[in-house]
Structure formats: structure tokens, C-alpha cells
C-alpha positions as CSV (number, residue, x, y, z in Angstrom):
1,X,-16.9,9.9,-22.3
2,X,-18.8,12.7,-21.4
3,X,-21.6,13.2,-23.8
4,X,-22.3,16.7,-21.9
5,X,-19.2,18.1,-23.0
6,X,-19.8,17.7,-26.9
7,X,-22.2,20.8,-27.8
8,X,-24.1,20.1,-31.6
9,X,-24.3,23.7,-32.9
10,X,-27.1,24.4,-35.4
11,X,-26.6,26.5,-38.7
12,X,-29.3,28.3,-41.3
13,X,-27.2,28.5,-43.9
14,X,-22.9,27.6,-44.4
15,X,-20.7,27.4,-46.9
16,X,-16.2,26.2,-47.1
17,X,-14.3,26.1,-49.0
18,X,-10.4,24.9,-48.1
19,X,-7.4,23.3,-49.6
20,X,-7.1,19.4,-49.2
21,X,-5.5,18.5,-45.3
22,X,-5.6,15.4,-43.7
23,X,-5.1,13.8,-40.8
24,X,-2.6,10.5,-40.6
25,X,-3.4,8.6,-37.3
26,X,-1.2,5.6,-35.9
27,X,-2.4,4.0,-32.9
28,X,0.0,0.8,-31.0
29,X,-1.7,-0.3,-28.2
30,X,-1.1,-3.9,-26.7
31,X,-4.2,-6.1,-26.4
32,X,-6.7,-4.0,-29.0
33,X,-9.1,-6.3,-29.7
34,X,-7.5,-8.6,-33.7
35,X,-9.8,-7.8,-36.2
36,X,-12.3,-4.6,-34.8
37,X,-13.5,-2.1,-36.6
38,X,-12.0,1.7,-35.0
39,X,-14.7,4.3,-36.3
40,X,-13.5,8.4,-35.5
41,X,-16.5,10.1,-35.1
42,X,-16.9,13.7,-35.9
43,X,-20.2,14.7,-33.7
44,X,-19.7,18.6,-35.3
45,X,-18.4,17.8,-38.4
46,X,-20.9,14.6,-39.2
47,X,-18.0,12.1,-40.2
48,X,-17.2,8.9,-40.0
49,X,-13.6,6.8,-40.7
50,X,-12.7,3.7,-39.8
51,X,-9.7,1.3,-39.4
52,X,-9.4,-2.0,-38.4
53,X,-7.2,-3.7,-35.6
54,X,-3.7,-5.3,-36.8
55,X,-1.2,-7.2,-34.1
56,X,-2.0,-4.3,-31.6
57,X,-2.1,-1.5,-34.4
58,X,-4.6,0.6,-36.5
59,X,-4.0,3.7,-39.2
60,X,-6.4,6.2,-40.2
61,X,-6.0,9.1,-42.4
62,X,-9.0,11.6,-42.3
63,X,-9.9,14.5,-44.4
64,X,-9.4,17.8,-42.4
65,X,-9.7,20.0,-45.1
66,X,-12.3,22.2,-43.1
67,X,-10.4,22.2,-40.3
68,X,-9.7,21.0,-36.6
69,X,-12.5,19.5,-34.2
70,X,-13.7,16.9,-31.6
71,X,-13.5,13.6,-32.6
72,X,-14.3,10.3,-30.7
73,X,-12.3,7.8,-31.4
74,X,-14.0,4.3,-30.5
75,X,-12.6,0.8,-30.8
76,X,-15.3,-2.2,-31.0
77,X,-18.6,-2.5,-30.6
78,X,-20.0,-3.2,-27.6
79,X,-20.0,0.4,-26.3
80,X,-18.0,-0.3,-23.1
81,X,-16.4,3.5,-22.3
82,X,-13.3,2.1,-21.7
83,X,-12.8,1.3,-25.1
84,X,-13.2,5.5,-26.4
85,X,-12.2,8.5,-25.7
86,X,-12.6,11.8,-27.3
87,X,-10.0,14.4,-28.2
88,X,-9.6,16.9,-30.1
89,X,-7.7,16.7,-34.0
90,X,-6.5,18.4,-37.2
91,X,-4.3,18.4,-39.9
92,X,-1.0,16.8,-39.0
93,X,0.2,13.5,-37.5
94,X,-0.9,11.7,-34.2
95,X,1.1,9.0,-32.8
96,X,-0.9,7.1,-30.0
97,X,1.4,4.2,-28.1
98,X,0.2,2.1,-24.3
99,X,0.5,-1.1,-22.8
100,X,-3.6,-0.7,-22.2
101,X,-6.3,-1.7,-21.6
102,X,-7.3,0.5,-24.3
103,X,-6.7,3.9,-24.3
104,X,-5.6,4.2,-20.7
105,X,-2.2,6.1,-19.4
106,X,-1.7,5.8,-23.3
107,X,1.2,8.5,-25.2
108,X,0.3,10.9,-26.9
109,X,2.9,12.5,-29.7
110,X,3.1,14.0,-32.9
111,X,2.7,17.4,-34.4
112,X,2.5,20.6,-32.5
113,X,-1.8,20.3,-31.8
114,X,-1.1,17.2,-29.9
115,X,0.9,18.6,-27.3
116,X,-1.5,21.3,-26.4
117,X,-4.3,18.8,-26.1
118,X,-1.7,16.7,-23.7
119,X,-1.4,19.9,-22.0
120,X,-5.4,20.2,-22.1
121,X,-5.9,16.9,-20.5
122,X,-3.3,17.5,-17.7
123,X,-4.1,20.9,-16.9
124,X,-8.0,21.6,-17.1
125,X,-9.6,18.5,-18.0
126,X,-8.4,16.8,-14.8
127,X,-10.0,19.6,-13.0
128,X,-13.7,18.3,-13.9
129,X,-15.2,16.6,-11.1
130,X,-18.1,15.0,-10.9
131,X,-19.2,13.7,-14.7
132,X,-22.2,11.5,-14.1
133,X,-23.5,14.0,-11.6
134,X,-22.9,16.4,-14.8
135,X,-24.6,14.0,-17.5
136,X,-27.6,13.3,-15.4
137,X,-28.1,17.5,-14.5
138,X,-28.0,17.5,-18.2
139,X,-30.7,15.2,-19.2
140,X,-32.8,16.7,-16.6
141,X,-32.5,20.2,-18.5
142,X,-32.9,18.7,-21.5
143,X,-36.2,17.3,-20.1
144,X,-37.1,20.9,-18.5
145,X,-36.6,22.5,-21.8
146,X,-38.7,20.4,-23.2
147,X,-41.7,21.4,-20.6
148,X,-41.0,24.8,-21.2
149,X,-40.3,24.5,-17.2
150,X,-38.1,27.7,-17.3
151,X,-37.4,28.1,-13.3
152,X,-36.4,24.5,-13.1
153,X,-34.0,25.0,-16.3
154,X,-32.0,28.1,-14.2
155,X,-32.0,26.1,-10.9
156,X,-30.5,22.7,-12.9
157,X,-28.0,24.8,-14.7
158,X,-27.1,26.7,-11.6
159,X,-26.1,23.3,-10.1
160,X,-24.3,22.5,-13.3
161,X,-22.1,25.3,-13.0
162,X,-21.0,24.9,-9.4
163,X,-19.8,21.4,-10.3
164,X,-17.8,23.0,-13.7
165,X,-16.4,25.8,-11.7
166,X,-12.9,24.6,-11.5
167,X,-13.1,23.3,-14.7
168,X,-14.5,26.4,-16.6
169,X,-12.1,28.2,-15.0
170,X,-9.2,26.3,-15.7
171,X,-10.6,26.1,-19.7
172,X,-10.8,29.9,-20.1
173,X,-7.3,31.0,-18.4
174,X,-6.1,28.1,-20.9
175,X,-7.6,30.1,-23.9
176,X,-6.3,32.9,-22.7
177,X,-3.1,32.1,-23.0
178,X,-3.5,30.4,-26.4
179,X,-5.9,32.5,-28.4
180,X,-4.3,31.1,-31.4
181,X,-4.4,27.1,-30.4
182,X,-6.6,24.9,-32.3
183,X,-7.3,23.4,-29.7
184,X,-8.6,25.9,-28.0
185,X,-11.8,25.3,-29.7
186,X,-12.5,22.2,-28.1
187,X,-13.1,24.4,-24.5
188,X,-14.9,27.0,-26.0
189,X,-17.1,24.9,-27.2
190,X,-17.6,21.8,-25.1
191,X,-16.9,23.8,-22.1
192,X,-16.7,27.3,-22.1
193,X,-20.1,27.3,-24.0
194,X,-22.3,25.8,-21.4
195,X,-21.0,28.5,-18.4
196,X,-20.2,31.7,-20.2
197,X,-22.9,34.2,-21.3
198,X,-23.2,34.6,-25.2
199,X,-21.9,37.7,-25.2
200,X,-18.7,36.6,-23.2
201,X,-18.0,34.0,-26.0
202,X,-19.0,36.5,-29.0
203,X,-15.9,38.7,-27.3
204,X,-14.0,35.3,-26.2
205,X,-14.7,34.2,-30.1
206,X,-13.6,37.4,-31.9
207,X,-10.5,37.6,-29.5
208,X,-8.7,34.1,-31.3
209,X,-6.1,34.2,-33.5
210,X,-6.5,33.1,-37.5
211,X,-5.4,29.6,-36.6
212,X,-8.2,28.7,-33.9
213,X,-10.8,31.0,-36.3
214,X,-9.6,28.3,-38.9
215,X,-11.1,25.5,-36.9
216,X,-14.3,23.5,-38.0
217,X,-15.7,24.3,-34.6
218,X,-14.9,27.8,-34.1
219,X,-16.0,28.9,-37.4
220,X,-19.7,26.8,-36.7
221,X,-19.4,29.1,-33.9
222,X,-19.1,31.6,-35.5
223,X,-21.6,31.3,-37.5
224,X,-24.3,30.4,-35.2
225,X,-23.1,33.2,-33.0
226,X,-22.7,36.1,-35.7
227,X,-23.3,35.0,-39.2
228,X,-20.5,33.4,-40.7
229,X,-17.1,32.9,-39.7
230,X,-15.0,35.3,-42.0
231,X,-16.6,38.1,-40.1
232,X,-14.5,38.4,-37.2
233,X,-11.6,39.5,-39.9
234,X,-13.8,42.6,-40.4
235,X,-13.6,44.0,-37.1
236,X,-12.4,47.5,-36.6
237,X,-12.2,47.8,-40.1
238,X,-13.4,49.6,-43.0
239,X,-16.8,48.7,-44.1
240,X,-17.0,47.3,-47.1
241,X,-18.7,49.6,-49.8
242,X,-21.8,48.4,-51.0
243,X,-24.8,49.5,-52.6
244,X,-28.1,48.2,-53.2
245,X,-31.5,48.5,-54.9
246,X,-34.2,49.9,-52.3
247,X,-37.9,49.2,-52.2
248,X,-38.4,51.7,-55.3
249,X,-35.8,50.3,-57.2
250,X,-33.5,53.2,-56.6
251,X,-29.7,52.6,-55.1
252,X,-28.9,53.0,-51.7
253,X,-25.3,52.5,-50.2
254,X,-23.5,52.3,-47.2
255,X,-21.9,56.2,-48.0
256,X,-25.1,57.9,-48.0
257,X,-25.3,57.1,-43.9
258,X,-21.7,58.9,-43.3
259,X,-21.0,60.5,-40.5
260,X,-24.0,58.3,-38.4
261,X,-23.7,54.8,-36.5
262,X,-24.9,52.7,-39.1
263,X,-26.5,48.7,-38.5
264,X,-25.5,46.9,-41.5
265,X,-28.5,44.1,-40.8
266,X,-28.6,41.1,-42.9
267,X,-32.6,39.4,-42.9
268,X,-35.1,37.6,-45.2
269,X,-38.4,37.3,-45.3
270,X,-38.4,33.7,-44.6
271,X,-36.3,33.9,-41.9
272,X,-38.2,33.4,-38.7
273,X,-35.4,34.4,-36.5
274,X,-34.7,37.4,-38.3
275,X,-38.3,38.5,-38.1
276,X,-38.3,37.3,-34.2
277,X,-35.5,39.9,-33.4
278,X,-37.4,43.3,-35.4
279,X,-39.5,44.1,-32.6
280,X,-36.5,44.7,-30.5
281,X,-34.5,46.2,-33.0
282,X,-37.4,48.8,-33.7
283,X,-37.5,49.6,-30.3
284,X,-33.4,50.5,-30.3
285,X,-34.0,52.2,-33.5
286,X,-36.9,54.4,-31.8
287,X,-34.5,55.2,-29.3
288,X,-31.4,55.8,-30.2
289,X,-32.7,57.6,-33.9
290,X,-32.6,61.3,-33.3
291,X,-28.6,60.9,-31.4
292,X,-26.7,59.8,-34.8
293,X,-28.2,56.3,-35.0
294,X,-29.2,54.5,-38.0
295,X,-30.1,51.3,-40.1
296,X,-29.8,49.2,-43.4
297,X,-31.5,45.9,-43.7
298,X,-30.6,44.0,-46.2
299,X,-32.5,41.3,-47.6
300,X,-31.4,38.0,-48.8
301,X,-34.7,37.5,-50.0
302,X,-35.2,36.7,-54.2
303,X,-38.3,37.6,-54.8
304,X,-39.6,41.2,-54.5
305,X,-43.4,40.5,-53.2
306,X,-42.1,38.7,-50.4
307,X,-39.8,40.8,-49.4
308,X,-42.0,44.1,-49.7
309,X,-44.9,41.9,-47.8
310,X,-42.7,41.4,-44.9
311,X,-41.2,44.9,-44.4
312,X,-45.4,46.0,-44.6
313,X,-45.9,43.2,-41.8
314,X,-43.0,43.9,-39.4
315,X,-43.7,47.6,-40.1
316,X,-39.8,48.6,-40.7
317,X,-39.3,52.6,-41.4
318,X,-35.7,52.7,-41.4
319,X,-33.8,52.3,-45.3
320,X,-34.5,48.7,-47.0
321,X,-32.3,47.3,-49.6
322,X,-32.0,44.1,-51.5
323,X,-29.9,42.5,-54.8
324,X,-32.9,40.1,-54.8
325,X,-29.9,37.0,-55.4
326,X,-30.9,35.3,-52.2
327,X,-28.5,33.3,-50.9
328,X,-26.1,33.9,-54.0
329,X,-26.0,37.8,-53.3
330,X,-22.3,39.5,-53.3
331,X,-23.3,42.0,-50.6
332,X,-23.8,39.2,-48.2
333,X,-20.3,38.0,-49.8
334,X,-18.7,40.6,-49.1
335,X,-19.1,40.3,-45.6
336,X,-18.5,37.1,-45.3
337,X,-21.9,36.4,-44.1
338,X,-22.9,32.6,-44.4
339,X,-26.0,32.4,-42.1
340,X,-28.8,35.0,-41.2
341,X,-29.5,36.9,-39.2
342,X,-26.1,38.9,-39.5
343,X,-26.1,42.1,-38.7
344,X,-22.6,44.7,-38.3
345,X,-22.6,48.5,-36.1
346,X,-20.3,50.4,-38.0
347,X,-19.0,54.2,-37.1
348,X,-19.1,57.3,-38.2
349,X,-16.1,57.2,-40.0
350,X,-17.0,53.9,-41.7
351,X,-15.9,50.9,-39.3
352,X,-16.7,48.1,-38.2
353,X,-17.1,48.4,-34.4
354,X,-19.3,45.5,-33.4
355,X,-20.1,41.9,-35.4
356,X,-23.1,40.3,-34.3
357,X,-24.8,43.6,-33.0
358,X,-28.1,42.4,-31.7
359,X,-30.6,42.8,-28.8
360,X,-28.5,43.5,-25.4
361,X,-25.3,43.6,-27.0
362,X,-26.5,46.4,-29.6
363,X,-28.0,48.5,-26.8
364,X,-25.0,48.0,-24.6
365,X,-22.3,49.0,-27.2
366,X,-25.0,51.8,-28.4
367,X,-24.9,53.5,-24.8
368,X,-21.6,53.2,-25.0
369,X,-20.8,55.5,-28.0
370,X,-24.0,57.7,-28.1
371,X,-23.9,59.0,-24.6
């Protein structure tokens, strides 16, 4: 198992809630070990079952109530790799059968997920070459990062990407011809993640069908990489009306910026990468302000002096606007917002045209429309 290809995604702030799924797992395999204790390990989704090894058979039936992800499944102990191997699960039945040793040449069957990740292992994972090579270039960025060594950090993952070329490619014609596929995820995220820019899987993210959005992993992805994950259902759409209390207590809405480009931007005073990203978007906002540009920030924050003290401090002129409910407010809720920052570009007429409209992506899309 590569430990490379599972990517740990960090989150401010989430929040699910699904209906009750679960996974049923049967596993026949001659020769498993009588007696050991099978753990599936859920490196995104922080879980843990076990089963326990039965004349050549184990069952385990998982939660997946939050949806599909990458699981390990590891029989025993003594951490020989033979004895895992990761794949990707959800809801639904998995039938695993071989003559062994372990999980070698085994069969896999079952419902319709399992066939596409047959398909994924035959068709783009057997295309990745060189995994130790891989693993080693990775602890040795994970060591440059920590230096701060930023030249040695482009020339390691340089090298990366020539040995996942085949690979990467192979994983994003795959997702390309199943936008909707659960396990799609699994190469966006293991794979895709580590090659493409951020911007490429923003667009690669918002172009999924509802079934792959409904995954554990794409909608952590989604939420580190725009706010939350029932975002991307607002795309060219109608924003949704909302108005707010400004600094002087007096309302402010989305409606009073018609006929402009509009950033909806989601912040916090105690949000340090919120306050990071302001003196770039001041600089947009100086430059695209007198050709139909605009913004609203609003604050998650739930007291009032903070929030006032950090739009003196960042020195913010454009319209300020808070509920003061912090992470309870309905605005936020009603864009489906789950982490900050969040921020939506939204026309003149009143759609949404861009999710996750920061920094490069904000100025490119900004060019685009105010020429």
C-alpha cells in the first residue's frame, strides 16, 4: 500500500447530516490467518471496524451513512503489505473470494461501485510505476516543507509528477467518463490531487454528478476547496436572497448590489485564513471597483467588537454585514457554507457564476466578464 496516494484533507469547520447506509462486507479467502482481527480503516473518515477470521471467512458491516471513501482493509498484525490493500467503498455489498495468499489475484463482486473500482485497478491503477521511488519523493517533500526549502519542494514534486504521468493521466480520462462514479473520488483525491492545479480540481470538482458530490471524500473536498459541499448545487443559479445587519445596525441585502458583479464573501474575525486572503482581495477590489465590481463580506463572527475591530484592522471599505449567530447563522445556511473562508461571484442579473472565487481564480474569471 501506498501511503502517498491517501491525501488527509483538513477542515475549519463541517457539518452532515445523512440517512442511515451501511456497508455489508464478506470476504472467503483460503489460508487467512484462524482467529485475526481484520480492522477497515477509514484514513478520511477517522473509522475503525473490525472482524475476526472464521475457516477462511470474515463479515463486516460498516456505517456509510456519510457516504463513500478509501478504506484499508488490513488482516493481522504484523504489518506485512501483503496482508492489506486499500480500495475504495460505500453503501452496498462487497463480495471478496481468492485462493491467496491474502488479498492477491482475489475477486471482486457485488453492487454496481465494485465494478468500477475493478475497472479502476485494471485500467489506471496498473499504470503507476514506480511506488517506492514515489513514497520516498514524498517524505523528502514532506521534509522540504518542513525547512521552508521552497526550490527543493518544486524540484521533488517535479520528479513526482514525471513518475505519475501515466497514471494521472489515465485517473483523469477515467473521471471524465464517469463524473457521476463514486468512485471517482478515490482519483481525485489520492491521485488527481497531488498533479492537478487547484483550480483544475475546483472545475474537475464542480463538474461531478450528485452521486460522486455525495461521497465522504468529495464533499471534504469540497469543503476545503470552496466552503462546504452543497455549494456546487448553487452554481449558475439564482443567489439566494439574503439580507443582513451592517456595521450601523442597518439592513443590507444582496438586491441593493443589482445590476453589479457582486462577491458574496463569507469571513470571521478569528479566521486567520480569511484575514490572510484580504490584502489580495482589496487589491481586486481597487481594481476592478469603478467597471461594475463589488463586495459583501459577511461575518460569521458573534460578537460585534470583534468583528468591527477586525474590519478597522484589515481596513475593508467595501459593504460589511453580519447576523452575529456565528457558526449557527442562516445566511451561511443558506449557502450551504460549512467552512470559511467561502466566498461566491455572482452576476448582474443575480447568479451564481463562480464558487470558491478567490485570489487567481477571482481575477481570472473577473477579466473575463469585465473586459
Amino acid at each position: 500500500m501506498n501511503k502517498g496516494l491517501l491525501l488527509g484533507l483538513a477542515l475549519c469547520t463541517a457539518y452532515t447530516a445523512n440517512a442511515q447506509k451501511r456497508l455489508q462486507l464478506d470476504v472467503n479467502i483460503k489460508g487467512l490467518p484462524q482467529g485475526d482481527t481484520v480492522f477497515l480503516w477509514g484514513p478520511l473518515t477517522s473509522t475503525i471496524d473490525t472482524g475476526y477470521v472464521k475457516n477462511d471467512h470474515f463479515s463486516i458491516n460498516a456505517d456509510m451513512s456519510e457516504g463513500g471513501s478509501t478504506y484499508i482493509l488490513q488482516v493481522g498484525t504484523n504489518g506485512k503489505q501483503e496482508q492489506g490493500t486499500f480500495l475504495y467503498l460505500e453503501a452496498g455489498k462487497v463480495n471478496i473470494t481468492g485462493n491467496g495468499p491474502f488479498f492477491e489475484n482475489a475477486t471482486y463482486t457485488g453492487s454496481p461501485f465494485v465494478a468500477d473500482w475493478v475497472d479502476i485497478k485494471k485500467n489506471v491503477l496498473s499504470k503507476e510505476t514506480g511506488a517506492a521511488e514515489i513514497e520516498a519523493l514524498q517524505a523528502k517533500l514532506e521534509n522540504a516543507a518542513r525547512l521552508g526549502d521552497e526550490d527543493a519542494q518544486v524540484q521533488i514534486r517535479t520528479e513526482m509528477n514525471k513518475l505519475m504521468q501515466p497514471a494521472s493521466e489515465a485517473a483523469l480520462d477515467w473521471v471524465k467518463k464517469h463524473p457521476n462514479a463514486g468512485a471517482s473520488s478515490f482519483l481525485i483525491n489520492a491521485m488527481l490531487s497531488q498533479t492537478l492545479s487547484k483550480n483544475d480540481i475546483k472545475d474537475l470538482l464542480t463538474s461531478l454528478g450528485p452521486d460522486a458530490k455525495n461521497t465522504f471524500t468529495i464533499k471534504k473536498m469540497m469543503t476545503q476547496f470552496f466552503g462546504g459541499s452543497a455549494m456546487a448545487n448553487l452554481i449558475n443559479k439564482p443567489a439566494p436572497a439574503i439580507t443582513v445587519n451592517d456595521t450601523d445596525g442597518k439592513p443590507v441585502s444582496l438586491a441593493d448590489f443589482k445590476g453589479k458583479y457582486v462577491l458574496l464573501d463569507f469571513w470571521a474575525s478569528w479566521c486567520k485564513p480569511c484575514r490572510e486572503a484580504i490584502p489580495a482581495l482589496s487589491a481586486t477590489y481597487n481594481k476592478y471597483k469603478d467597471k461594475g465590481f463589488t463586495i459583501l463580506s459577511v461575518s460569521l463572527d458573534d460578537k460585534k467588537d470583534k468583528w468591527m475591530q477586525a474590519i478597522a484592522e484589515e481596513k475593508m471599505p467595501w459593504a460589511q454585514g453580519s447576523d452575529l449567530k456565528g457558526g449557527g447563522s442562516p445566511v451561511a445556511a443558506k449557502y450551504g457554507v460549512a467552512a470559511i473562508p467561502a466566498a461566491f461571484l455572482i452576476s448582474p442579473d443575480g447568479n451564481i457564476i463562480e464558487i470558491g472565487a478567490v485570489g487567481e481564480r477571482l481575477e481570472k474569471k473577473l477579466s473575463e466578464v469585465l473586459k
